[in-house]
C-alpha positions as CSV (number, residue, x, y, z in Angstrom):
1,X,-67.3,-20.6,40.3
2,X,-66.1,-18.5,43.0
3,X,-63.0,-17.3,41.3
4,X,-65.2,-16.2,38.5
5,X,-67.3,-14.4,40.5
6,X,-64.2,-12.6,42.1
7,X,-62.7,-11.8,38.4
8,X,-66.0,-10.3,37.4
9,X,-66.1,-7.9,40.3
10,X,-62.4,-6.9,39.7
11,X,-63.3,-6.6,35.7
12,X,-66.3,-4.2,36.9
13,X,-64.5,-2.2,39.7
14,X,-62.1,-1.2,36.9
15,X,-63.8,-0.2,34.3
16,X,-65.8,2.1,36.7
17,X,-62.8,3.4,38.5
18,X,-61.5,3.6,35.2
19,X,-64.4,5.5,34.3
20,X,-64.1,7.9,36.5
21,X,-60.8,8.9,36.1
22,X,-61.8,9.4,32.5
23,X,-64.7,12.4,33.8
24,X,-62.4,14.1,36.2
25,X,-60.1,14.7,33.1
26,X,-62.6,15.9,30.6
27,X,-63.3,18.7,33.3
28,X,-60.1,20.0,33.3
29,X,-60.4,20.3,29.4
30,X,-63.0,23.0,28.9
31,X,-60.6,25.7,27.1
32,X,-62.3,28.1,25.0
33,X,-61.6,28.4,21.2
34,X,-60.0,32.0,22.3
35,X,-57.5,30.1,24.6
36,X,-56.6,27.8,22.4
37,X,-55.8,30.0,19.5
38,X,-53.8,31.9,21.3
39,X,-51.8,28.7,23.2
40,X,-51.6,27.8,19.3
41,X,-50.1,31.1,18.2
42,X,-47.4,31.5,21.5
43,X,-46.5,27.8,20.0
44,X,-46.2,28.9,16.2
45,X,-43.8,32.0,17.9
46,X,-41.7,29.7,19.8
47,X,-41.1,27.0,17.2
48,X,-40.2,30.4,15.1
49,X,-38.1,31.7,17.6
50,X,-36.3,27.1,17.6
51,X,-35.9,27.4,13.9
52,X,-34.2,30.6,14.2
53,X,-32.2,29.5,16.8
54,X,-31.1,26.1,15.0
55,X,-30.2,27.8,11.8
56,X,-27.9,30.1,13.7
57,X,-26.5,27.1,15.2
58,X,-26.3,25.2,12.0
59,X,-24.5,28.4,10.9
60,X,-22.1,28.3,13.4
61,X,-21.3,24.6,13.5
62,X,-20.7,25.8,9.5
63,X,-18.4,28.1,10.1
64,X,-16.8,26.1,13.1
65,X,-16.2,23.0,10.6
66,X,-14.9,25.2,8.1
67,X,-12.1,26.9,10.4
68,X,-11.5,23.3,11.4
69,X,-10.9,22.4,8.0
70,X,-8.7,24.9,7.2
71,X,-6.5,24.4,10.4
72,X,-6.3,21.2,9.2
73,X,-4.5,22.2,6.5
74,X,-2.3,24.4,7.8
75,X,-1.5,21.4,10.1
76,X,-1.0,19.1,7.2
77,X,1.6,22.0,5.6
78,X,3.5,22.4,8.5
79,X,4.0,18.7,9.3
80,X,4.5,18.3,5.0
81,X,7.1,21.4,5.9
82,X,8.9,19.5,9.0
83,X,9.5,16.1,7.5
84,X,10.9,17.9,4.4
85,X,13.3,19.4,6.5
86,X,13.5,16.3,9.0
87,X,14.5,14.0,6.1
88,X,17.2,16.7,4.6
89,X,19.0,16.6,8.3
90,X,19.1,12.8,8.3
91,X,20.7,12.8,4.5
92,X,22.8,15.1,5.9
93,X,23.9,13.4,9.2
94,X,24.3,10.1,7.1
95,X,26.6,12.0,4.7
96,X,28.4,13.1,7.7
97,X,28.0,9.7,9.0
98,X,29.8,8.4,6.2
99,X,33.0,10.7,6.2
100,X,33.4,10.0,9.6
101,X,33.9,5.9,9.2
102,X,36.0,7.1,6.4
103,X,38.4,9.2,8.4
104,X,38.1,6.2,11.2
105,X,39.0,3.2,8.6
106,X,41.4,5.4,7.9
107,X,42.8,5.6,11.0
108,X,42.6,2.4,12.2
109,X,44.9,1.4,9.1
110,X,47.4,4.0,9.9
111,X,47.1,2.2,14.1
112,X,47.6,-1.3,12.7
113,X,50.9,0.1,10.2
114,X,51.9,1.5,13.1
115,X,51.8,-1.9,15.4
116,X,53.1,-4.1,12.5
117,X,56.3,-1.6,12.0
118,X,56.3,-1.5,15.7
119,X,56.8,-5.1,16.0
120,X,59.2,-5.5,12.9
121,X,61.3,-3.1,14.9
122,X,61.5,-5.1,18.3
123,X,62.5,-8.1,16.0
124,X,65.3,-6.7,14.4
125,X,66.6,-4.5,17.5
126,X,66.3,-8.3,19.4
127,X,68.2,-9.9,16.5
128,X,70.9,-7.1,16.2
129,X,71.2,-7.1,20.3
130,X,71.4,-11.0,20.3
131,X,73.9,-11.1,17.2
132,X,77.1,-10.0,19.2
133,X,76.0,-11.5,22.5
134,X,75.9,-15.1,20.1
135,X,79.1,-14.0,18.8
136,X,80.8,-13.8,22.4
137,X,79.5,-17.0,23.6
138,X,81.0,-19.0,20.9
139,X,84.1,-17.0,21.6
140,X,83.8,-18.4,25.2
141,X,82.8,-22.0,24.6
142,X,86.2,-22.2,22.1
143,X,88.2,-20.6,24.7
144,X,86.7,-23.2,27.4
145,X,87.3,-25.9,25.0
146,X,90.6,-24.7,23.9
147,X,91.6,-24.2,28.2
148,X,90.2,-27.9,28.8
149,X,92.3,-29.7,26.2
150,X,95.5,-27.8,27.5
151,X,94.5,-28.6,31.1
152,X,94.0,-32.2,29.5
153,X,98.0,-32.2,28.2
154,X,99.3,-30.4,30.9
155,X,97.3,-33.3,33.4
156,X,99.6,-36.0,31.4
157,X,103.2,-34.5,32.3
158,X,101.8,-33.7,35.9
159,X,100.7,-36.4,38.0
160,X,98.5,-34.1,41.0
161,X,96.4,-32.3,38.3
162,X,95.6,-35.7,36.8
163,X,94.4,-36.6,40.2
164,X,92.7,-33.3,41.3
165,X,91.0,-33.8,37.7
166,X,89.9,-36.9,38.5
167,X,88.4,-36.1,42.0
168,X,86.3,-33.9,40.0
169,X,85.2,-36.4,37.0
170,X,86.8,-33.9,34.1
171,X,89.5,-36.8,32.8
């Protein structure tokens, strides 16, 4: 029962308080019809003077969008205008490009002809160099042989050669 009691006083404290507040501020109101008109009319003037001032601003942001568009475009040529030309230099490089692996398969053969003839040429100058040095050595070897069997003969009639040949294991 008590905390009814204690709502109810709060409920009633309020609404008077509340009350009050509500007179103080119907004071403050007393304008005459004069007043008003003319607060009415100084409003009518400014929202005027706003209109006017967001058409020219709707204007502009017109104007502004417009020039935008149009740079745009001239953007859009010029980059249209530079890959035209970008894609003409690349043709051309790989034109370029392609006469200059020409000229370097080219070259490369003539390097490799040049290696293989190169090489046929140290083969035949060994060959030609060897030939007579082959020549002479058989030369030699029948002279040897042809020296050993008459050192053989002679080694038959003389008795000390025999011997001297035989300390050294050629008889």
């Amino acid at each position: 029962m008590r905390a009814k009691t204690i709502i109810t006083i709060l409920v009633l404290s309020s609404v008077f308080g509340l009350s009050a507040l509500c007179f103080s501020a119907e004071a403050d109101l007393s304008l005459s019809d004069k007043e008003i008109i003319e607060k009415l009319a100084r409003l009518e003037e400014g929202q005027r003077g706003l209109n006017k001032r967001i058409d020219d601003l709707s204007a502009r942001l017109n104007d502004g969008q417009q020039a935008l568009n149009k740079g745009i475009e001239d953007l859009s040529a010029k980059l249209d205008y530079g890959q035209k030309a970008l894609n003409k230099r690349i043709d051309d490089l790989r034109s370029e490009l392609k006469g200059d692996i020409t000229e370097l398969r080219n070259l490369t053969y003539i390097v490799l002809a040049g290696i293989i003839a190169l090489i046929g040429f140290v083969i035949w100058d060994r060959r030609s160099a060897l030939s007579p040095v082959i020549t002479k050595t058989k030369e030699l070897e029948e002279r040897d042989d042809l020296t050993f069997r008459v050192l053989k003969e002679y080694a038959r009639k003389e008795p000390k050669l025999a011997e001297v040949m035989r300390n050294l294991g050629l008889l």
